[in-house]
C-alpha positions in Angstrom: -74.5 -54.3 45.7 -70.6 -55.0 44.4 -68.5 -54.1 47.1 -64.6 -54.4 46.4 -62.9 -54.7 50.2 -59.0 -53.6 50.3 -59.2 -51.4 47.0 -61.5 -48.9 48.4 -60.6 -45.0 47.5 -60.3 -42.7 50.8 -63.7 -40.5 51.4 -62.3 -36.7 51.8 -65.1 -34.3 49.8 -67.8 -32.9 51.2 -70.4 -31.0 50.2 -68.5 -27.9 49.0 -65.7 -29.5 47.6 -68.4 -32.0 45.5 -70.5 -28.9 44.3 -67.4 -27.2 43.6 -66.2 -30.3 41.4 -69.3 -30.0 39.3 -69.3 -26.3 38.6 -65.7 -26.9 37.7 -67.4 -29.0 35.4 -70.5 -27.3 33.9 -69.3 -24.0 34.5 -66.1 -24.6 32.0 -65.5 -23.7 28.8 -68.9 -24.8 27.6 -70.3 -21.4 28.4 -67.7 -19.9 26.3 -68.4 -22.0 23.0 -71.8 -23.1 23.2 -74.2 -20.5 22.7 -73.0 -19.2 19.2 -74.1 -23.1 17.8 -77.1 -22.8 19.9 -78.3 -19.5 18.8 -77.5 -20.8 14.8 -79.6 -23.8 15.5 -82.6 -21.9 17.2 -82.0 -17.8 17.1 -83.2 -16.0 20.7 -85.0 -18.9 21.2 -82.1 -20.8 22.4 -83.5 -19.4 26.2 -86.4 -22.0 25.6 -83.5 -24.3 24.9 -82.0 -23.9 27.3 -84.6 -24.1 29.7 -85.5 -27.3 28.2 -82.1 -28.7 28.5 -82.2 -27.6 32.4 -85.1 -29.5 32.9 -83.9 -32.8 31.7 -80.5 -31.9 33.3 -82.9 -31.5 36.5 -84.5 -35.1 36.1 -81.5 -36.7 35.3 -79.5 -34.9 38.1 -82.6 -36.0 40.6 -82.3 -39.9 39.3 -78.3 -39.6 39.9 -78.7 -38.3 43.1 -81.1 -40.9 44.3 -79.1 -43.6 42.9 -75.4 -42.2 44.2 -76.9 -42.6 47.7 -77.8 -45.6 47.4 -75.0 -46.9 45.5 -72.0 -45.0 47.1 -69.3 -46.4 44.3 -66.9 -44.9 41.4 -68.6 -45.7 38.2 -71.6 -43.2 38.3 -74.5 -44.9 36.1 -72.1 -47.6 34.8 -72.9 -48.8 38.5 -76.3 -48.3 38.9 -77.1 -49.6 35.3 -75.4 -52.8 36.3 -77.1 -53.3 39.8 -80.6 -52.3 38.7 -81.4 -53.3 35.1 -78.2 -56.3 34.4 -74.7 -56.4 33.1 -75.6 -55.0 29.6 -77.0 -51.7 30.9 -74.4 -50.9 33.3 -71.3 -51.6 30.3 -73.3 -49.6 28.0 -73.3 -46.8 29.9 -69.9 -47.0 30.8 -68.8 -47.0 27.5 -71.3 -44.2 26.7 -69.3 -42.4 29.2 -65.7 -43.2 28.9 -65.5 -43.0 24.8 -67.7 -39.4 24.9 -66.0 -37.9 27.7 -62.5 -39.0 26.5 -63.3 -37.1 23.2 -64.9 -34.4 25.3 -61.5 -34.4 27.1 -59.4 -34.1 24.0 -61.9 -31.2 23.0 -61.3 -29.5 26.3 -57.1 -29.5 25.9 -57.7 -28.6 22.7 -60.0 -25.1 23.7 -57.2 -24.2 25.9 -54.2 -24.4 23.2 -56.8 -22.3 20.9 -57.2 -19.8 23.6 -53.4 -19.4 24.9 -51.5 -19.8 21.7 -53.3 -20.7 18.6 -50.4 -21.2 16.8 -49.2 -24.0 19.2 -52.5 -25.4 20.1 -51.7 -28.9 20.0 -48.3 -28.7 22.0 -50.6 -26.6 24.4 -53.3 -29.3 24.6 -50.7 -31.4 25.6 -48.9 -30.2 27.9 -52.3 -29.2 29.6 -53.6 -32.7 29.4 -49.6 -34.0 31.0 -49.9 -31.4 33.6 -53.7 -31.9 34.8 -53.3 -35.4 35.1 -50.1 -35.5 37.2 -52.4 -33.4 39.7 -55.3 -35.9 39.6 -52.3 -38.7 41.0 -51.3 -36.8 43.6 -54.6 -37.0 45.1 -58.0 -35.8 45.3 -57.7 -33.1 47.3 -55.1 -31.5 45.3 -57.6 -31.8 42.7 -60.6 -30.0 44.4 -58.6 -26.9 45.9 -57.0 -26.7 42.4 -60.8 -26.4 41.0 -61.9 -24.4 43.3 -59.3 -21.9 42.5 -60.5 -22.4 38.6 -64.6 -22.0 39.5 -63.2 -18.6 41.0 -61.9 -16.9 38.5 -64.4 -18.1 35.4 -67.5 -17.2 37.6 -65.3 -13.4 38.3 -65.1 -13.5 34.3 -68.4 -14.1 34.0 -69.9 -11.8 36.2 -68.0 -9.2 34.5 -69.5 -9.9 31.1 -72.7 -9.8 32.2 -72.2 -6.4 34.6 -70.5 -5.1 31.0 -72.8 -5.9 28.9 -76.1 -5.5 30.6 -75.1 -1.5 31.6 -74.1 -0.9 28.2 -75.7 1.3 25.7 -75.8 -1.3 23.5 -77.9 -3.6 25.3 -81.5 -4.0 24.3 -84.1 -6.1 25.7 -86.3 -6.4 22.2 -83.6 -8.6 21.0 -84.6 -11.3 23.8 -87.7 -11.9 22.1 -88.3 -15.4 21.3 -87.7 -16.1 17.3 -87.2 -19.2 16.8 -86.2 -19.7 12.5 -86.8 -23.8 12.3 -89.3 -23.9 14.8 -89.1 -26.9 17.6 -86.6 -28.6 15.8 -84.0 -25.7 16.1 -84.9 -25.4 20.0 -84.7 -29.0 20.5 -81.0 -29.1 18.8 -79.9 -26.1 20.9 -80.8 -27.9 24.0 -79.3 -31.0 22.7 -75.9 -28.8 22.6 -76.6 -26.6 25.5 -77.0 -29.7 27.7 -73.1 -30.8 26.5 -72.4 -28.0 29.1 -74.9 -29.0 31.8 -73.7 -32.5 32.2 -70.9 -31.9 34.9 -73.1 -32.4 37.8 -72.1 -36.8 37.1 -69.0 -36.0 38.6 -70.0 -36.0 41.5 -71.6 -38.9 41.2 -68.9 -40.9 39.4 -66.8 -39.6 42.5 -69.3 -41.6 45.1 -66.0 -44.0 46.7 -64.5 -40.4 47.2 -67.3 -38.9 49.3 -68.2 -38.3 53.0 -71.8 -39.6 53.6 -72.7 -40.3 50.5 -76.0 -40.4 51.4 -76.7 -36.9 52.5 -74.0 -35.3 50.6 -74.8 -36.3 46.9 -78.4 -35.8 47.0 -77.4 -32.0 48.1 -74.2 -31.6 46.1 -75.7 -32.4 42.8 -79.0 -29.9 43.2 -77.2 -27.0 44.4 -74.3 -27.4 41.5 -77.0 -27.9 38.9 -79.1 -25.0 40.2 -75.5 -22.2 40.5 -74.7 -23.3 37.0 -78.1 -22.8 35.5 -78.6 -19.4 36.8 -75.0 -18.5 35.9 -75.7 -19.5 31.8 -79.1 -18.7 31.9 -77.5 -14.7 33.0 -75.0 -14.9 30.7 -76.9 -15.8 27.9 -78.9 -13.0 28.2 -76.8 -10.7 28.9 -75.0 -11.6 25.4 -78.2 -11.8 23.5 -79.0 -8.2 24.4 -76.1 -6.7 22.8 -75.4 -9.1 20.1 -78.5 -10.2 18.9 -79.1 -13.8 17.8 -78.2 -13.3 14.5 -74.5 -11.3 16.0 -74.1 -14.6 18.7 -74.8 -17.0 15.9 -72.3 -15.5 13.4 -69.4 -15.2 16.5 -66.2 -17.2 16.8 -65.8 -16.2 20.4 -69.3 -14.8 21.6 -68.5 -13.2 24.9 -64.9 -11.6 23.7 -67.4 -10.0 21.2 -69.5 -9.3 23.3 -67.4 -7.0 25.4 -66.2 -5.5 22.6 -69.8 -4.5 21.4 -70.4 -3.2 24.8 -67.9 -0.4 24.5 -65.0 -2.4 26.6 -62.6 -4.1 24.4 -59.8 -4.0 27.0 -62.1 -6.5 28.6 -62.1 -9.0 25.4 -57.9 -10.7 26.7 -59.2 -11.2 29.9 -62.0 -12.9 28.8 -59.7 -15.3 26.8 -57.8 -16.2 29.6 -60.8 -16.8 31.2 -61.6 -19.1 28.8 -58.4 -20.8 28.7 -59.0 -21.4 32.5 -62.5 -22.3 31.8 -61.5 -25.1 29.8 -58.6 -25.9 32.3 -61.4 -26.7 34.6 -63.5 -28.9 32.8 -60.7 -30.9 31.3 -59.3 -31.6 34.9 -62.9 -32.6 36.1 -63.0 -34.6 33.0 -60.3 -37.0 33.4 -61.2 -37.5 37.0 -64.7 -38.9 35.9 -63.3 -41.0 33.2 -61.0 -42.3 35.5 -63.4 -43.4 38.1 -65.4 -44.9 35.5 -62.8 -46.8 33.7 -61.8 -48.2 37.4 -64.8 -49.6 37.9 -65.2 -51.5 34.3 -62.1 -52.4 34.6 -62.9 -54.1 38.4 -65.6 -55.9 36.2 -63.2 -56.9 33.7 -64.9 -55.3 31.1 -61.5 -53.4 30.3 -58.0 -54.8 31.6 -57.9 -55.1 34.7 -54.9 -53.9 35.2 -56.1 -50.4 35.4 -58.2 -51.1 38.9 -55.0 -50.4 40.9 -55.3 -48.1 43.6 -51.9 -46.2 44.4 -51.2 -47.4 47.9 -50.1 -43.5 48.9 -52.5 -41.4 46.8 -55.3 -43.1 47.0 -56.1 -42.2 43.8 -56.8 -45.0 40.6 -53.6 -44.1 39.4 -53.5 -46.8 36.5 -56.8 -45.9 35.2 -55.7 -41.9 35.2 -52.5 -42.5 33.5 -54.1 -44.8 30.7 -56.7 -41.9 30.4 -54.6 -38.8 30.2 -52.1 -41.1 27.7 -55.1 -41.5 25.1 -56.1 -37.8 25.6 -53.0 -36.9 24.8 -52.3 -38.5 21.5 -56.0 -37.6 20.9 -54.9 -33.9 21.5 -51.7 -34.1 19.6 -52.9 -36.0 16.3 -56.8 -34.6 15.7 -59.2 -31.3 15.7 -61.6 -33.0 17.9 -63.7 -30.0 17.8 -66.5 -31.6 16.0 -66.9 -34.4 18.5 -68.7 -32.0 21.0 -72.3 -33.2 19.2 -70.7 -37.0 19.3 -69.7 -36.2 23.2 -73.6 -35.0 23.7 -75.1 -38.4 21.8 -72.7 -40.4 24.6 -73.8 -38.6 27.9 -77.5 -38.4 26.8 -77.3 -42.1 26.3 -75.4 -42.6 29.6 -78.1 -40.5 31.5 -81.4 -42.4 29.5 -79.9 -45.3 31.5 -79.6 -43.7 34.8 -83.0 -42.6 34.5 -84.2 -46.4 33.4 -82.0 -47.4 36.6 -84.1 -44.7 38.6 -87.0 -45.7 37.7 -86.7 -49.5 39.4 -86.4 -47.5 42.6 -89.6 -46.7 43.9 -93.1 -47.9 42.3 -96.1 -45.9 42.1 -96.8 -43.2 39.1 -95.4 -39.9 41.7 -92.1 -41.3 42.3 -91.4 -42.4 38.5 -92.7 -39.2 36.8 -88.8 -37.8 37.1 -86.9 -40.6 35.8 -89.6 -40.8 33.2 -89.8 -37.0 31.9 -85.7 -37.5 32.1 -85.8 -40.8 30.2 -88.0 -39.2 27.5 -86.2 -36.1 26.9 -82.5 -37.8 27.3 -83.9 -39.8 23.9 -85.0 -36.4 22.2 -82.8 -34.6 22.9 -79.8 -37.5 21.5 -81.8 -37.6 18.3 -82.2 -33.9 17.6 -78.5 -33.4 17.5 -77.1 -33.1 13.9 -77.0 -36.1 12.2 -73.8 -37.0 11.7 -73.2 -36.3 15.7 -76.0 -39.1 15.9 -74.6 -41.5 13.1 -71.2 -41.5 15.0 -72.5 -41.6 18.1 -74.6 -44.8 17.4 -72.0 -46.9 15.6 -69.5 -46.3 18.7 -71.8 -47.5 20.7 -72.6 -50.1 18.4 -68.8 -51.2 18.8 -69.0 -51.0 22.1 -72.1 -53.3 22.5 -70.5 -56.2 19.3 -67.5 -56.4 21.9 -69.3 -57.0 25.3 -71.3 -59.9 22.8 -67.5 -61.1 21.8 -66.5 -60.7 25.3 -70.1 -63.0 26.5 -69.4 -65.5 23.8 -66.1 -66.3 24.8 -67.1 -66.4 28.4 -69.5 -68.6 27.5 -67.5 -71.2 26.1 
């Protein structure tokens, strides 16, 4: 394995603060957008959506976890791509990861200047993109207790929603009953956009240099994250879907304001917002700490300047790599409606996880220990290609670019 002595991060989480980085993550504002796309793409049966996109989220989480114990480093599968399968598979998935999740990022900022003041929402997304990142250099620690203060308040919000809705007189279990309009196709898409929200949990691994005992605390962090965030969207999403219907959460701009409305509680429906504005806070700050980590260790590989593998000698923190981040967020934030690059942002991660599944599967021979990273592997690639296809035709020339570069960046080597 690469070690890097004298540029090492200092290891403070443990295994609270790490699960409480990843529901900072999945728990976000994913749950707030998502299921209205979902239930257009596959009615009430986005539930078999998104159980589907929890099992692969299961698999891939399992492979991670495995593979962050052994290889305790920042870089997440950019890492274990490079130590397991070569060079190429490790950059791709880094770039898989840092160009989605950058966009994602953008996305994120943008969600809260919607939600706080849409007439301002790219000096909001701004200013929330500035302000999160100046809390990422002051250290990690800053960063969990200000997420933990974040996971709070959304799961509060959401518990509501579902106590609301589900004692209403509105609610109705016969509209939980599976329909599904476009048959597998339309479930298979829903999970494809359900799992954009289920994909926090590789903070934590990404966050590996930052982590006491690695090897017992990932392997429990990323499980009990997964597992808290499941049940919380699988309970919201029925809770919504039995007073909206699928046809009511497709049609919604803002599915669990509406919701509370329909319930008989519209005082409910501001809170809500904020809660989504918070929601979104969260994910973007969890965000740009995995991009960062990952774009520390390419750039420690050279495979971007390397410049940005400075450590701050205080902080601890990849300060370089966080400000270069939240810089391109930024204008990303203040120039474009990024909205649409949640399918491209799906495409990215699937392909980063297909790799950490490919990487898991080196681990251990024998058919029992490979049947994970090989159900993961298999749904990571169905999944990627039954998003929408212009989500998939963007998503495979950025990659593309990505790949003709590391082959510029080889040739010249070479010579």
């Amino acid at each position: 394995m690469t070690t890097h002595s004298g540029s090492g991060l200092r290891r403070t989480l443990g295994v609270g603060d790490a699960v409480v980085i990843g529901l900072g993550s999945m728990v976000g504002a994913g749950i707030f957008a998502a299921l209205a796309p979902a239930a257009r793409a596959a009615g009430s049966g986005l539930l078999l959506g998104l159980a589907v996109a929890a099992v692969v989220a299961y698999c891939n989480a399992t492979s991670s976890a495995r593979l962050a114990a052994l290889y305790p480093a920042s870089g997440g599968t950019y890492v274990y791509g490079r130590e397991r399968l070569g060079e190429f598979w490790g950059y791709l998935a880094g770039w898989a990861f840092v160009v989605g999740k950058t966009a994602s990022c953008a996305a994120m900022a943008l969600t809260v200047g919607a939600y706080v003041w849409p007439g301002q929402a790219h000096a909001v997304a701004v200013a929330a993109v500035v302000a999160l990142t100046a809390v990422n250099y002051g250290g990690l620690q800053k960063s969990a207790w200000l997420t933990r203060a974040i996971v709070a308040v959304v799961l509060a919000v959401l518990a509501s929603v579902v106590v609301v809705s589900l004692t209403s007189g509105e609610a109705d279990a016969g509209r939980l009953g599976i329909e599904v309009p476009d048959g597998a196709g339309g479930v298979l898409q829903a999970a494809g956009l359900l799992f954009f929200a289920f994909a926090g949990y590789a903070r934590i691994a990404t966050l590996g240099e930052e982590v006491r005992d690695p090897a017992r605390t990932i392997p429990r962090a990323i499980p009990l994250a997964l597992g808290i965030a499941l049940a919380v969207y699988a309970a919201v999403a029925v809770a919504v879907l039995s007073v909206l219907g699928a046809k009511g959460l497709g049609e919604a701009t803002a599915p669990l304001a509406d919701a509370v409305r329909a319930a008989g509680v519209p005082g409910l429906a501001p809170v809500v917002r904020v809660g989504a504005a918070v929601a979104a806070l969260g994910s973007l700050l969890a965000l740009i700490l995995g991009v960062s980590r990952t774009t520390l260790a390419m750039a420690r590989d050279r495979h971007l300047p390397g410049g940005l593998a400075a450590v701050h000698p205080r902080f601890q923190v990849p300060h370089r790599a966080e400000l270069a981040v939240g810089a391109v967020v930024a204008v990303l934030a203040a120039t474009l409606d990024v909205r649409g690059a949640i399918g491209f942002s799906s495409f990215g991660v699937l392909t980063y996880y297909a790799v950490a599944n490919a990487s898991a599967w080196t681990l251990r021979p024998g058919p029992a220990a490979r049947v994970v990273p090989a159900v993961g592997l298999a749904g990571c690639v169905v999944l990627a290609f039954s998003l929408p296809g212009l989500s998939v035709a963007v998503g495979a020339g950025v990659l593309l670019v990505g790949v003709l570069a590391y082959g510029v960046r080889r040739s010249r080597a070479a010579r």
